[in-house]
N, C-alpha and C positions, 0 to 999 in steps of 0.2 A: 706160411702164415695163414691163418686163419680167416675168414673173413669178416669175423667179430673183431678180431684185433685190429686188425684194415679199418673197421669203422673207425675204432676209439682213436686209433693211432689219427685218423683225418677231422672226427672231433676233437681230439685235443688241440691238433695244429689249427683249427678253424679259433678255435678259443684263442688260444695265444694271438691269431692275425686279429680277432675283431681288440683282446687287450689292448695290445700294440696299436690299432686306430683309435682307439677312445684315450691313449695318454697322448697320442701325435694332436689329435684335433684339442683336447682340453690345452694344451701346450701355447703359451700367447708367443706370437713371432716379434718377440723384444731384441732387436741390436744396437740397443742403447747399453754402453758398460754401468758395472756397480759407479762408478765414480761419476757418469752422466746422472746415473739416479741423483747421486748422494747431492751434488751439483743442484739438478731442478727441482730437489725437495727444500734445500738451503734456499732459493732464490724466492721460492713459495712461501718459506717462512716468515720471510725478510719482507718481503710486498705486505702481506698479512700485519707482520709488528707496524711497518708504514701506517697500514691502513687504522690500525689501533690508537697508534699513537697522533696525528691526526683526529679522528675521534674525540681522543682525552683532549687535545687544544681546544677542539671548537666546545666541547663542554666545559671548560675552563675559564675559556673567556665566556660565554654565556653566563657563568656565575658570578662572575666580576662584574656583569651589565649588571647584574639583577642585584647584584650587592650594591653597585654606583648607585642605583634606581631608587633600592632604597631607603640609603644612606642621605640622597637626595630630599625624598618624602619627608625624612623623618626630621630633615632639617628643617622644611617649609612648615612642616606643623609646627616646630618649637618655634619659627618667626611667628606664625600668625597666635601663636599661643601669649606673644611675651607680646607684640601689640597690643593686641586685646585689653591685655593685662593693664600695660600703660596710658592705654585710653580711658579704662575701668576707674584709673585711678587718676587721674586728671578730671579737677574741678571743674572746667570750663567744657572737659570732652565727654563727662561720666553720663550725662542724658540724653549724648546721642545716639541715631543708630546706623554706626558707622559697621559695614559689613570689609573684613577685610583677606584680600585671597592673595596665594603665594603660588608662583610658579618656577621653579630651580632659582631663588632668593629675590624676583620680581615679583614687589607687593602694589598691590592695585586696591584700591581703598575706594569704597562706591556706599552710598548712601543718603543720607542729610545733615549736616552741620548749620548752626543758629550764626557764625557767619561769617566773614573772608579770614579773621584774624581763628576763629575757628578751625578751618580748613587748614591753614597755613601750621597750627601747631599740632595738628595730627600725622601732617608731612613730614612734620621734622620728628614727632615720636617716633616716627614708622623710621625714619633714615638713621634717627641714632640706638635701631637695633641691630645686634650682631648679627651679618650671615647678610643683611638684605643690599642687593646689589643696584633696585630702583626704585623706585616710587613712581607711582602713579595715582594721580587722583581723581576719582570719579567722581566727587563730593558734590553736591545740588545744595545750596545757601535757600535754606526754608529758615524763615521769623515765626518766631512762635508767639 
Protein backbone atom coordinates (compact mmCIF):
# COMPACT_ATOMS: atom_id res chain seq x y z
CA UNK A 1 0.00 0.00 0.00
CA UNK A 2 0.84 3.27 -0.51
CA UNK A 3 1.60 5.70 1.76
CA UNK A 4 -1.02 8.22 0.43
CA UNK A 5 -3.53 5.57 1.07
CA UNK A 6 -2.03 4.89 4.60
CA UNK A 7 -2.91 8.54 5.12
CA UNK A 8 -6.60 8.53 4.03
CA UNK A 9 -7.14 5.13 5.26
CA UNK A 10 -6.06 6.74 9.07
CA UNK A 11 -7.96 9.98 8.08
CA UNK A 12 -10.94 8.41 7.52
CA UNK A 13 -10.80 6.11 10.63
CA UNK A 14 -9.80 9.37 12.60
CA UNK A 15 -13.23 10.88 11.14
CA UNK A 16 -15.35 8.05 12.09
CA UNK A 17 -13.62 8.04 15.85
CA UNK A 18 -14.06 11.83 16.36
CA UNK A 19 -18.22 11.06 14.58
CA UNK A 20 -18.59 8.42 17.05
CA UNK A 21 -17.42 10.92 20.14
CA UNK A 22 -19.56 13.85 19.16
CA UNK A 23 -22.90 11.37 18.99
CA UNK A 24 -21.53 9.41 22.38
CA UNK A 25 -21.09 13.00 24.24
CA UNK A 26 -24.41 14.73 22.32
CA UNK A 27 -26.10 11.39 23.81
CA UNK A 28 -28.18 12.35 27.39
CA UNK A 29 -27.55 9.36 29.87
CA UNK A 30 -31.45 8.78 30.39
CA UNK A 31 -32.40 5.27 32.33
CA UNK A 32 -35.51 6.47 32.91
CA UNK A 33 -38.14 4.03 30.51
CA UNK A 34 -40.59 5.60 27.73
CA UNK A 35 -43.43 4.86 30.36
CA UNK A 36 -41.32 6.67 33.42
CA UNK A 37 -41.36 9.61 30.84
CA UNK A 38 -44.92 9.16 29.87
CA UNK A 39 -45.72 8.82 33.85
CA UNK A 40 -43.75 12.31 34.96
CA UNK A 41 -45.12 14.14 32.01
CA UNK A 42 -48.79 12.97 33.17
CA UNK A 43 -48.11 14.02 36.85
CA UNK A 44 -46.63 17.49 35.49
CA UNK A 45 -49.79 17.92 33.64
CA UNK A 46 -52.02 17.14 36.49
CA UNK A 47 -50.10 19.47 39.16
CA UNK A 48 -50.25 22.21 36.34
CA UNK A 49 -54.48 21.60 35.79
CA UNK A 50 -54.31 21.70 40.09
CA UNK A 51 -52.68 24.72 39.82
CA UNK A 52 -55.14 26.30 37.04
CA UNK A 53 -57.99 25.23 38.43
CA UNK A 54 -57.30 26.81 41.89
CA UNK A 55 -56.52 29.79 40.08
CA UNK A 56 -60.03 29.96 38.54
CA UNK A 57 -61.62 29.38 42.26
CA UNK A 58 -59.72 32.13 43.87
CA UNK A 59 -60.76 34.33 40.79
CA UNK A 60 -64.32 33.20 41.14
CA UNK A 61 -64.78 33.91 44.47
CA UNK A 62 -63.23 37.23 44.05
CA UNK A 63 -65.87 38.10 41.67
CA UNK A 64 -68.66 37.10 43.98
CA UNK A 65 -67.01 39.46 46.60
CA UNK A 66 -67.02 42.13 44.22
CA UNK A 67 -70.63 41.24 42.90
CA UNK A 68 -71.85 40.92 46.94
CA UNK A 69 -69.89 44.57 47.17
CA UNK A 70 -71.85 45.86 44.95
CA UNK A 71 -74.93 44.55 44.99
CA UNK A 72 -74.42 45.78 48.62
CA UNK A 73 -73.69 49.56 47.41
CA UNK A 74 -76.27 49.71 45.10
CA UNK A 75 -78.80 48.62 47.75
CA UNK A 76 -77.56 51.40 50.42
CA UNK A 77 -77.97 54.06 47.59
CA UNK A 78 -81.69 52.99 46.84
CA UNK A 79 -82.08 53.23 50.99
CA UNK A 80 -80.70 56.47 51.23
CA UNK A 81 -82.41 57.37 47.85
CA UNK A 82 -86.18 56.39 49.10
CA UNK A 83 -85.44 58.22 52.66
CA UNK A 84 -84.65 61.21 51.24
CA UNK A 85 -87.48 60.82 49.13
CA UNK A 86 -89.78 60.36 52.25
CA UNK A 87 -88.49 62.99 54.17
CA UNK A 88 -88.69 65.42 51.03
CA UNK A 89 -92.20 64.53 51.12
CA UNK A 90 -93.26 64.88 54.76
CA UNK A 91 -94.85 68.19 55.87
CA UNK A 92 -93.37 68.39 59.09
CA UNK A 93 -89.76 66.84 57.67
CA UNK A 94 -89.63 68.65 54.15
CA UNK A 95 -87.44 72.01 55.70
CA UNK A 96 -85.30 70.04 57.36
CA UNK A 97 -81.69 69.23 56.77
CA UNK A 98 -81.62 65.92 57.62
CA UNK A 99 -78.28 64.24 56.05
CA UNK A 100 -78.86 60.58 55.76
CA UNK A 101 -76.00 57.64 55.29
CA UNK A 102 -76.25 53.97 54.84
CA UNK A 103 -73.86 51.43 55.50
CA UNK A 104 -74.87 47.37 54.39
CA UNK A 105 -78.65 48.58 55.33
CA UNK A 106 -77.48 50.73 58.81
CA UNK A 107 -78.98 54.13 58.37
CA UNK A 108 -77.49 56.90 60.54
CA UNK A 109 -79.62 60.05 60.20
CA UNK A 110 -77.39 63.23 61.59
CA UNK A 111 -78.50 66.89 61.20
CA UNK A 112 -81.29 69.21 62.68
CA UNK A 113 -84.75 68.70 63.29
CA UNK A 114 -87.42 71.68 64.66
CA UNK A 115 -88.18 68.85 67.42
CA UNK A 116 -88.39 65.51 69.60
CA UNK A 117 -91.74 64.53 67.73
CA UNK A 118 -89.73 65.60 64.64
CA UNK A 119 -86.77 63.38 65.23
CA UNK A 120 -88.98 60.55 66.23
CA UNK A 121 -90.91 60.65 62.76
CA UNK A 122 -87.83 60.59 60.62
CA UNK A 123 -86.94 57.28 62.75
CA UNK A 124 -89.65 55.72 61.92
CA UNK A 125 -89.52 56.92 57.87
CA UNK A 126 -86.20 55.64 57.90
CA UNK A 127 -87.28 52.17 59.59
CA UNK A 128 -90.29 51.72 57.52
CA UNK A 129 -87.99 51.54 54.38
CA UNK A 130 -87.17 48.33 52.79
CA UNK A 131 -83.60 46.91 53.08
CA UNK A 132 -82.79 49.04 56.32
CA UNK A 133 -81.74 46.90 59.01
CA UNK A 134 -81.01 50.11 61.83
CA UNK A 135 -81.55 53.26 62.58
CA UNK A 136 -79.63 55.47 64.14
CA UNK A 137 -80.09 58.98 64.96
CA UNK A 138 -77.74 61.78 65.00
CA UNK A 139 -80.58 64.41 64.87
CA UNK A 140 -79.72 67.85 67.08
CA UNK A 141 -83.44 69.64 68.04
CA UNK A 142 -82.67 73.37 66.84
CA UNK A 143 -86.08 75.93 67.29
CA UNK A 144 -86.33 78.01 64.58
Amino acid sequence: MTHSKQMNRVALALLVAVGALSVACGKKDDSHTAGERVDATVAEAKSEAQELKADATRAGDAAKNRLEETRVAVSDAAIVAEVNAKIAQDKELQATKIDVKVNNGAVVLQGTAPSDAAVLRAVSLAHGTSGVTSVTSELKIVSS
